[in-house]
C-alpha positions as CSV (number, residue, x, y, z in Angstrom):
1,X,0.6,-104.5,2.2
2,X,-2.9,-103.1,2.7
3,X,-1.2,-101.1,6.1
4,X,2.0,-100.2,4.0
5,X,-0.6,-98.7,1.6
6,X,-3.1,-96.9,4.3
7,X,0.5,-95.4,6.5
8,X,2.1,-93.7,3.1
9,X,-1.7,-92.4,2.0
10,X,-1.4,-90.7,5.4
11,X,2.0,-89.2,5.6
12,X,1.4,-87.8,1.6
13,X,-2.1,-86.0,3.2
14,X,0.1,-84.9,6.0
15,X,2.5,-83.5,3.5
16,X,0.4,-81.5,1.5
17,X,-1.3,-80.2,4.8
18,X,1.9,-78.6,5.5
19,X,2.1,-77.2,2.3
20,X,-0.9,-75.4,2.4
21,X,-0.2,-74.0,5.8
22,X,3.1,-72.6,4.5
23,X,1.4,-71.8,1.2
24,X,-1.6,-69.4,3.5
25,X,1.7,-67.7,5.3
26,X,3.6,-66.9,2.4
27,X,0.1,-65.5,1.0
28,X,-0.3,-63.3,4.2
29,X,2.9,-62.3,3.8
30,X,2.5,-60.6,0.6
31,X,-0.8,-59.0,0.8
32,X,-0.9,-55.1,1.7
33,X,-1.5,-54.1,5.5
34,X,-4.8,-53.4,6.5
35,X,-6.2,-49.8,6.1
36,X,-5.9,-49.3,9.2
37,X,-1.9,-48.9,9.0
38,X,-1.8,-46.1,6.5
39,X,-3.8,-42.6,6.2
40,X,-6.6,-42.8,3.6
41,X,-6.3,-39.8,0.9
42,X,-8.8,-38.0,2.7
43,X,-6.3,-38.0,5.9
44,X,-3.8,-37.1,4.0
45,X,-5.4,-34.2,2.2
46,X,-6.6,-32.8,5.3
47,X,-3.1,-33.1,7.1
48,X,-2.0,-31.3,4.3
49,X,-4.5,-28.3,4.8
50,X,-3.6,-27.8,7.9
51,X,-0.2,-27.5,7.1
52,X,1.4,-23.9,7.7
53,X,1.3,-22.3,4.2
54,X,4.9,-22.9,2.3
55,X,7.0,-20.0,0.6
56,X,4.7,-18.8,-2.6
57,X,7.9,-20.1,-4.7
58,X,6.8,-23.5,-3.7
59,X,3.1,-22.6,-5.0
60,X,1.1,-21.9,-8.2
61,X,3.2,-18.7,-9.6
62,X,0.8,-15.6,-10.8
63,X,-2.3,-15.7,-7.9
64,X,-0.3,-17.0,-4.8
65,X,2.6,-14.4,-5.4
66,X,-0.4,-11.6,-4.7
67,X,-2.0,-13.4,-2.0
68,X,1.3,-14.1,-0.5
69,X,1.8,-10.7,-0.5
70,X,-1.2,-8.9,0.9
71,X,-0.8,-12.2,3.3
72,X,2.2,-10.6,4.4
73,X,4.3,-13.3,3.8
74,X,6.3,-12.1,1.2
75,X,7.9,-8.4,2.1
76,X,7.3,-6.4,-0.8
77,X,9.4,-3.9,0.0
78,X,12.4,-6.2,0.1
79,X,14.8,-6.2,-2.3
80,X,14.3,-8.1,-5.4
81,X,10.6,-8.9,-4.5
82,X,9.2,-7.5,-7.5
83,X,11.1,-10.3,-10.1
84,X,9.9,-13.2,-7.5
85,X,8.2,-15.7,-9.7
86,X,8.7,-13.7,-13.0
87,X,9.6,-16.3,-15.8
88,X,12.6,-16.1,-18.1
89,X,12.8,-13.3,-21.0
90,X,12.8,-16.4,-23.1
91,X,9.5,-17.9,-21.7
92,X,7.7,-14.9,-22.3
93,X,4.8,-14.0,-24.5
94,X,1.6,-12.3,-24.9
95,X,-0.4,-14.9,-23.0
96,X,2.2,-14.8,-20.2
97,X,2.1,-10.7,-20.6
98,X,-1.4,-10.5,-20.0
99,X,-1.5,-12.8,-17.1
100,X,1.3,-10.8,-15.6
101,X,-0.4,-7.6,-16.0
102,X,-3.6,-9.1,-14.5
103,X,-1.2,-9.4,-11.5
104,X,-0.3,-6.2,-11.2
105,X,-3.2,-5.0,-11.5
106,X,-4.5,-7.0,-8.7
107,X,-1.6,-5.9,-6.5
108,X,-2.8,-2.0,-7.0
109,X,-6.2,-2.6,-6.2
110,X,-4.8,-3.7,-3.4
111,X,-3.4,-0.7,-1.9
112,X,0.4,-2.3,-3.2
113,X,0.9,0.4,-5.4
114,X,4.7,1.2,-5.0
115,X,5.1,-3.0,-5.6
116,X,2.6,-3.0,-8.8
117,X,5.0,-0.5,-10.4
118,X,8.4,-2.1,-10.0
119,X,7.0,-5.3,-11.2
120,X,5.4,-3.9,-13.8
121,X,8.9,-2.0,-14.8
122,X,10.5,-5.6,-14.2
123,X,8.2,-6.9,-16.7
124,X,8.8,-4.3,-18.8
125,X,12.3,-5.0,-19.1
126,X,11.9,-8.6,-19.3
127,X,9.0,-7.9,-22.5
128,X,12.4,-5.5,-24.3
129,X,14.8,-8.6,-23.6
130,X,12.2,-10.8,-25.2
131,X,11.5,-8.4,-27.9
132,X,8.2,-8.1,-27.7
133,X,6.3,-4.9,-29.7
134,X,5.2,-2.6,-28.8
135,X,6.8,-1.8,-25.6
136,X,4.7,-1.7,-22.7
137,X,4.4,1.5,-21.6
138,X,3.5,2.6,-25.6
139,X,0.4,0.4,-25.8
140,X,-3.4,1.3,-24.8
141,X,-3.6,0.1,-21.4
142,X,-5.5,1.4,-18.8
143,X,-3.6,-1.1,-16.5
144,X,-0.1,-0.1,-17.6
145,X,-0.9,4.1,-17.4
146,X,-2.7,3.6,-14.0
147,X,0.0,1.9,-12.7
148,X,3.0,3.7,-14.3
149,X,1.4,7.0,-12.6
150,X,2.6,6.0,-9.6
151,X,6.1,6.4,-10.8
152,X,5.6,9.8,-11.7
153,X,3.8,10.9,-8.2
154,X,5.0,9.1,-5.9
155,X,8.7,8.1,-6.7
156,X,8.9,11.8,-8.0
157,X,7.3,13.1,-4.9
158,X,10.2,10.8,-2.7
159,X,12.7,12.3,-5.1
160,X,11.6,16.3,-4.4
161,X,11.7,15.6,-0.2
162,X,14.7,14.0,-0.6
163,X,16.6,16.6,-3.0
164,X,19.6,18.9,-1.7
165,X,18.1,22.0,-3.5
166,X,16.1,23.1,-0.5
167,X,17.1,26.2,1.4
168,X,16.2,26.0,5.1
169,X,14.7,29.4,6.1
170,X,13.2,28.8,9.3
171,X,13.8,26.6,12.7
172,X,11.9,26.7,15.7
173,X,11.9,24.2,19.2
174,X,8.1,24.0,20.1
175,X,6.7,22.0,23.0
176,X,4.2,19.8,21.5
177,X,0.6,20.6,22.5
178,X,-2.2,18.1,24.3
179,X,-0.7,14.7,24.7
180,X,0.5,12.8,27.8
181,X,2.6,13.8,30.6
182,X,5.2,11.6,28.8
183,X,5.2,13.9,25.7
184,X,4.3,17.3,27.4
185,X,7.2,17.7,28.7
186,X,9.7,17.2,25.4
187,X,10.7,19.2,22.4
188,X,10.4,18.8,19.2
189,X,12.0,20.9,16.2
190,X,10.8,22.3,13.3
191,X,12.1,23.6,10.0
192,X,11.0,24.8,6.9
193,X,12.3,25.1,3.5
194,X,11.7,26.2,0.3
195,X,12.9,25.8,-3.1
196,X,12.4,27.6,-6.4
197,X,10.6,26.0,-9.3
198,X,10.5,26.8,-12.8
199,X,8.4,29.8,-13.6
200,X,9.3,31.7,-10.3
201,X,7.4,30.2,-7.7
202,X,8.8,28.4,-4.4
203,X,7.8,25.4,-3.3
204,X,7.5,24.6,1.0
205,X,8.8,22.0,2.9
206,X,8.5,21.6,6.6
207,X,10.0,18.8,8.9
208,X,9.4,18.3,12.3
209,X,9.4,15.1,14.8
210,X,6.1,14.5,16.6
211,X,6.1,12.5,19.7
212,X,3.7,9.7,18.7
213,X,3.5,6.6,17.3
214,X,3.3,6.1,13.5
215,X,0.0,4.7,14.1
216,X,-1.1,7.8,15.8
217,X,0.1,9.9,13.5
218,X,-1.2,8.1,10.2
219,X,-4.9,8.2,11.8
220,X,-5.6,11.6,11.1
221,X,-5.1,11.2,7.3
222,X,-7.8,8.5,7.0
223,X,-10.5,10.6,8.6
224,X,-11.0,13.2,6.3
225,X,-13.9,14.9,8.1
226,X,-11.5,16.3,10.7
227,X,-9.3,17.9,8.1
228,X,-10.7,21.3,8.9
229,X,-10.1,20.7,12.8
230,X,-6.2,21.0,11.8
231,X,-5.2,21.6,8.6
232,X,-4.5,24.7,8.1
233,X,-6.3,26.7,5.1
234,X,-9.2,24.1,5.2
235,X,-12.7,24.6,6.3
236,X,-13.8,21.4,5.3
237,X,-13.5,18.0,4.1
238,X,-15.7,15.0,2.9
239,X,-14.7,11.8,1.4
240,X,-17.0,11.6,-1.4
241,X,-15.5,8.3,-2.9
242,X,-13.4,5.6,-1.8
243,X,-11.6,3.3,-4.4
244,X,-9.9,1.3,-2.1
245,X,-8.6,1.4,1.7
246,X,-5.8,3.6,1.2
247,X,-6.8,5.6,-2.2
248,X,-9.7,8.1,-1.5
249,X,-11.3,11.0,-3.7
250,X,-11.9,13.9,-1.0
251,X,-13.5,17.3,-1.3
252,X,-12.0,20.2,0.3
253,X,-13.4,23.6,1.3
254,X,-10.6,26.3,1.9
255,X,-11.2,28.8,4.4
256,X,-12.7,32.3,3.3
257,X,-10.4,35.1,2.9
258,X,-11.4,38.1,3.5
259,X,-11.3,39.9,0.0
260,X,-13.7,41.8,-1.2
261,X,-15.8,40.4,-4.4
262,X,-13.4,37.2,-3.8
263,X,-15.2,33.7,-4.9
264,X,-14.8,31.0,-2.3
265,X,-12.0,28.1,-3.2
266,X,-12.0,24.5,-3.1
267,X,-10.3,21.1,-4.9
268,X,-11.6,17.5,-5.3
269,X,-8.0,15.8,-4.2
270,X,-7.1,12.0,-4.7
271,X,-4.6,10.5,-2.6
272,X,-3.2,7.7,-1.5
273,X,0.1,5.7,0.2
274,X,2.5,3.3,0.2
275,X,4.7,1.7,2.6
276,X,8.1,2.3,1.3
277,X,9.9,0.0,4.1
278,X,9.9,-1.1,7.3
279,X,10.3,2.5,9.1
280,X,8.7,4.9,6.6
281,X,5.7,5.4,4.7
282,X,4.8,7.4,1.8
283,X,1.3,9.9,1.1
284,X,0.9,11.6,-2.2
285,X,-1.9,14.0,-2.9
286,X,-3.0,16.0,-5.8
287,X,-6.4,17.9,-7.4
288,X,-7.9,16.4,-10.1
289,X,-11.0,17.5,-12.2
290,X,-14.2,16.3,-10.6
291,X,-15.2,14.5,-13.9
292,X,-12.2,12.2,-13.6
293,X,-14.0,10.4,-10.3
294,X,-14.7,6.8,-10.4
295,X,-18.4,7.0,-11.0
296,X,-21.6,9.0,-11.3
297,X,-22.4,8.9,-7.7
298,X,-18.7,10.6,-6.4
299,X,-19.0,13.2,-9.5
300,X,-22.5,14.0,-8.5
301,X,-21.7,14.1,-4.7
302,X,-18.5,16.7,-5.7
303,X,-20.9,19.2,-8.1
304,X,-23.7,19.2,-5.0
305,X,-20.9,20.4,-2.3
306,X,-19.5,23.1,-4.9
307,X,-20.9,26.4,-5.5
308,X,-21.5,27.4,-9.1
309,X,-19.0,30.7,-7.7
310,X,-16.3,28.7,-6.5
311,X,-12.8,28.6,-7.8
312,X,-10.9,24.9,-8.3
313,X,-7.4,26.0,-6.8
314,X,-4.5,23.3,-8.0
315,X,-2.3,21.6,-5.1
316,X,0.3,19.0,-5.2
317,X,2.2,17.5,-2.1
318,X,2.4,14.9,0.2
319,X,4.0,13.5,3.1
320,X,6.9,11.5,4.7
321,X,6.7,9.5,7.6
322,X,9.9,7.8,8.9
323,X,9.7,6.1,12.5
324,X,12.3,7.4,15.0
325,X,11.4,5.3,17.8
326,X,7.9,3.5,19.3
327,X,6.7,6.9,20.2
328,X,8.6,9.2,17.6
329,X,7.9,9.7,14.3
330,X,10.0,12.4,12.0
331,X,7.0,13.9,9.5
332,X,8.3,15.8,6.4
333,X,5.6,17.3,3.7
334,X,5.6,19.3,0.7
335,X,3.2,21.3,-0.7
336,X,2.4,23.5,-3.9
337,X,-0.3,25.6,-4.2
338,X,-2.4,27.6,-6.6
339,X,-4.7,29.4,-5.5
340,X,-5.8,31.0,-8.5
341,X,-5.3,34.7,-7.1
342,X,-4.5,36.9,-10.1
343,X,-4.5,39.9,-8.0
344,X,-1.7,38.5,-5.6
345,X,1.6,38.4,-7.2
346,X,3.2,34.6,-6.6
347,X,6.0,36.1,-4.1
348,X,3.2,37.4,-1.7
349,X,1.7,34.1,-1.8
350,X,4.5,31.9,-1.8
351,X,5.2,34.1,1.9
352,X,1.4,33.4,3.0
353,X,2.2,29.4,2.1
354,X,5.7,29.5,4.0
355,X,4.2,31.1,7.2
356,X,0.9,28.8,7.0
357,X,3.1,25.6,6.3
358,X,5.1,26.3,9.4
359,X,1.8,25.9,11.6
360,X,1.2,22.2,10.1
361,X,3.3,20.0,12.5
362,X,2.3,21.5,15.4
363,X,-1.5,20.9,14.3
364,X,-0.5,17.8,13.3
365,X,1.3,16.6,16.4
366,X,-2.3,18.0,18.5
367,X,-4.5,15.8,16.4
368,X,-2.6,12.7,16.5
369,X,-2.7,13.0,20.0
370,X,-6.3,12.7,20.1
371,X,-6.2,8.9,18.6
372,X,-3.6,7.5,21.5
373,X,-6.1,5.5,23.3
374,X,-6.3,8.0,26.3
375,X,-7.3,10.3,23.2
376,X,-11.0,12.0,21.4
377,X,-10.5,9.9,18.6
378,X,-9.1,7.0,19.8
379,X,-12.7,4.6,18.8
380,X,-11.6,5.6,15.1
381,X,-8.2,3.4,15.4
């Protein structure tokens, strides 16, 4: 009995050794794998920062649309980029307003100026769906008047190069001056228009193709020193303040004529560009008063270089830059001048502006020449 006893003790031990052996698998079973098996958060954060930045669409909307954009990643020039991210007329208010026009803002200041204004105008439309008062355009907003500006200078400037109301009056084949062998040896032709404006004065046009690249023959207009090396009618230039890369406040000198008892000329001018797509770019420049500068320093800097007997002359104009080819670029610029001579009448000067304004793209096409990288100027690229 006592053995019967001892031999089932043992099995029931054995039993419940077998037990906890499957009990500890069952338990391994179902605890997590080791850390060892699976990125920590850490890992995984940084695997996500190193990931190739996603469409701004798929980011936070307002500040990654801008950064998207001056990333390059999002074409503003494309169609329809301006209403990317924009909410619904229904989702709109004046919290969302002001955020938006924040954005635009921020999109001017960073040399997007053509882009600032067609959103803005997108938002505009979306605040008069909304019903929003008053409208945009009618409230006191430095943002929404700096911005709309651009649509009256240079959409309006596009507008006047592109009309049909010119009248050629001029066309010459010239060989372009300085330069490489490559471009020594071909043409180029020029015309120039004009157009009558209200009031009885003409208004110049002159188109010509110079044989350079588009970078070569953008650099000249971003060094204003050399303005009176090949402009013609300038003396001299100096940037005297610079709001951003691509908007500058420059004073000019024009060049003396010789008229007895007549006061020297010169403008403060503010211009500035746009690329308006892929194969063309866009310069508008105009005079302003010298108190209008940004700041005390620029306004001082303008009064030193201008004698108390000079004469402010008004100009408006700008250029047109369309790419033809790596090494061609078609250049098309307007002008309109005032010089402030009562004693001329405007048809004598309107003739002195058509014959000076036909002298500008060969000038042109020599100092763009100097900043290919054989070229003078080419360190300043």
């Amino acid at each position: 009995v006592e053995a019967a006893e001892v031999e089932a003790e043992a099995e029931v031990k054995a039993a419940e050794a077998e037990v906890a052996e499957v009990q500890v698998v069952f338990d391994e079973e179902e605890k997590e794998p080791p850390a060892t098996s699976a990125p920590s958060e850490t890992a995984a954060a940084s695997a996500l920062h190193e990931r190739p930045p996603e469409h701004a669409s798929l980011k936070t909307p307002r500040q990654a649309y801008v950064e998207e954009v001056c990333a390059g990643r999002i074409d503003g020039t494309a169609a329809g980029a301006a209403a990317l991210l924009l909410p619904a007329a229904a989702a709109l208010d004046e919290a969302e307003i002001e955020r938006l026009l924040c954005e635009c803002e921020a999109l001017y200041r960073a040399d997007q100026f053509l882009l600032a204004m067609r959103r803005l105008l997108a938002l505009e439309a979306l605040a008069s769906q909304a019903g929003l008062q008053p409208p945009l355009r009618e409230r006191d907003d430095i943002r929404v008047s700096t911005i709309l500006r651009t649509e009256a200078e240079l959409e309006s400037q596009l507008n006047m190069i592109a009309s049909d109301e010119w009248r050629r009056v001029a066309h010459r084949a010239s060989r372009p001056s300085g330069g490489s062998a490559r471009s020594s040896c071909k043409q180029y032709d020029l015309d120039t228009y004009v157009q009558e404006l209200p009031g009885g004065r003409m208004a110049v046009k002159v188109v010509g193709v110079v044989p350079r690249s588009i970078e070569c023959v953008l650099a000249p207009l971003l060094q204003p020193e050399l303005y009176g090396s090949w402009i013609p009618g300038i003396k001299a230039a100096l940037q005297v303040c610079r709001a951003s890369n691509f908007r500058r406040f420059i004073h000019i000198k024009a060049l003396t004529v010789p008229i007895p008892f007549l006061a020297p000329r010169h403008a403060v001018l503010t211009g500035y560009g746009d690329i308006l797509s892929a194969t063309s770019v866009m310069c508008y420049i105009r005079s302003i008063d010298p108190s209008s500068l940004p700041d005390e320093p620029a306004r001082v800097a303008a009064a030193a270089l201008t004698s108390d007997s000079s004469v402010a002359i008004d100009i408006t104009g700008g250029f047109l830059f369309e790419v033809l080819s790596p090494n061609e670029t078609r250049v098309s610029s307007t002008m309109q001048l005032d010089p402030k001579l009562k004693l001329l009448p405007p048809r004598a000067i309107d003739w002195f502006m058509k014959h000076v304004a036909a002298n500008l793209i060969p000038m042109y096409d020599k100092m763009a020449s100097k900043f290919e990288p054989d070229g003078q100027h080419a360190h300043l690229m």
